[in-house]
Structures are given as structure tokens and as C-alpha cells.
C-alpha positions as CSV (number, residue, x, y, z in Angstrom):
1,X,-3.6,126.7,46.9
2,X,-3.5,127.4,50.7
3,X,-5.6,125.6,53.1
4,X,-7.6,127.5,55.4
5,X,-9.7,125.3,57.4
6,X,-9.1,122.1,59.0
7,X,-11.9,120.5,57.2
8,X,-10.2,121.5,53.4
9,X,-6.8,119.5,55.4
10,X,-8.9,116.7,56.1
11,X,-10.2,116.7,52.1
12,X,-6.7,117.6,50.9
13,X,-5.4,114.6,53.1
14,X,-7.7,112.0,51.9
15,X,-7.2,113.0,48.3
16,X,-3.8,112.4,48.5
17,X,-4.1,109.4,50.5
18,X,-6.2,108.0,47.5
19,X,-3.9,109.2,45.0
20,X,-0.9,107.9,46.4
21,X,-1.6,105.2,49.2
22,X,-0.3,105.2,52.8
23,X,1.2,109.2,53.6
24,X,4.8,109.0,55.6
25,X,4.7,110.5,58.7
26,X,4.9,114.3,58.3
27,X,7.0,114.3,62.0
28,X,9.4,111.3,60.8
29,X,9.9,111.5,57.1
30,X,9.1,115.8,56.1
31,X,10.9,115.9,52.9
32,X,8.8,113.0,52.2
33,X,5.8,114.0,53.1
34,X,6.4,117.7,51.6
35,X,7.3,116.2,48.2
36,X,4.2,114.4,48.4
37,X,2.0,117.8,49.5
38,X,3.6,119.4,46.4
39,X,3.0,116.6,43.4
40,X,-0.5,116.9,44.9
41,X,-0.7,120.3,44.6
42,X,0.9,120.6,41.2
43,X,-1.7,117.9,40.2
44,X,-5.0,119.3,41.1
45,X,-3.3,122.8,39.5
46,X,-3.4,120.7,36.5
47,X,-6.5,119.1,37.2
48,X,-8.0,122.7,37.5
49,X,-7.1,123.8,34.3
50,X,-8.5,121.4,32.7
51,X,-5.1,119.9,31.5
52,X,-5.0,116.1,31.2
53,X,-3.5,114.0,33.7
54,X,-3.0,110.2,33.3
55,X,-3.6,108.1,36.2
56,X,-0.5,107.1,38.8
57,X,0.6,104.0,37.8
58,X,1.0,101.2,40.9
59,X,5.0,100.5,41.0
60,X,5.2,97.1,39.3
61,X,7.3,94.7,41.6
62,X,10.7,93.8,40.6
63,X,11.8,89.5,40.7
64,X,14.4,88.8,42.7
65,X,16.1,87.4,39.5
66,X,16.9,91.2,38.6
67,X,18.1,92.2,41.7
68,X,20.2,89.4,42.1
69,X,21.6,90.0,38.7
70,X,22.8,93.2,39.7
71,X,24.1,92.4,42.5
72,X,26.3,89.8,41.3
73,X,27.4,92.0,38.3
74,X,28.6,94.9,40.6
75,X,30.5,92.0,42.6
76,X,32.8,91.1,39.6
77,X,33.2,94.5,38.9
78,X,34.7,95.3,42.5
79,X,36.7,92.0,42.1
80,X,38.2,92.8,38.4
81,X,38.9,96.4,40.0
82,X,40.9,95.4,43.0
83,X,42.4,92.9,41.0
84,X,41.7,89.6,42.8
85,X,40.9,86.5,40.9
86,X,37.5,85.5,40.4
């Protein structure tokens, strides 16, 4: 799909804005914001053919138990490698 009028931009913008929240700044973040462009356009290809499409789900947000975990568990692994007592 190629946009030919500012006002189709405009509509184009506030669809994806609803489908995937706050845009990142086209100037500051382009690969961002051109991945972004394309999903959207690979979506409403989809949505045009009549091809199901489930809903985006919100990302969920992670504890700070599992992070933590990780965290720790990479330390002992950097400790066991250099060979330091734990």
C-alpha cells in the first residue's frame, strides 16, 4: 500500500498508534519506527484478505524475582568460569 495523501498518513498513523501504543520517533529511532510501518502494513494486507488476525497481546510485565534470578544465575556462572570461589 502506498500512501498518497497526507490525510491517508494521518489515518495510517492513528491506526498504528491504536494498534501498537505510543510510535518511536521516526527521526530518533528509524529502524524502529520502519519495523513498526511494515507489521502494520503486513497486517491490514492480512486484514484485507480476509485472513484472520488475532488481537496484539499487551506485553505482560515481568517480577523482579525473574530478573533477579537471572541475574544472579549468570553471576555464578562468570564466577565458576574464571575460577574464583564462590
Amino acid at each position: 500500500m502506498i500512501f498518497e495523501t497526507d490525510e491517508q498518513i494521518e489515518n495510517a498513523l492513528n491506526e498504528m498508534e491504536e494498534m501498537f501504543g505510543t510510535l518511536p520517533d521516526p527521526e530518533l529511532f528509524p529502524k524502529s519506527f520502519g519495523y513498526l510501518v511494515r507489521l502494520y502494513k503486513h497486517r491490514l494486507a492480512l486484514r484485507e484478505s480476509n485472513t484472520s488476525i488475532q488481537p496484539l497481546d499487551k506485553p505482560e510485565e515481568t517480577s523482579n524475582n525473574v530478573t533477579s534470578t537471572s541475574i544472579t544465575e549468570s553471576t555464578e556462572v562468570n564466577h565458576e568460569s574464571k575460577g574464583t570461589p564462590s
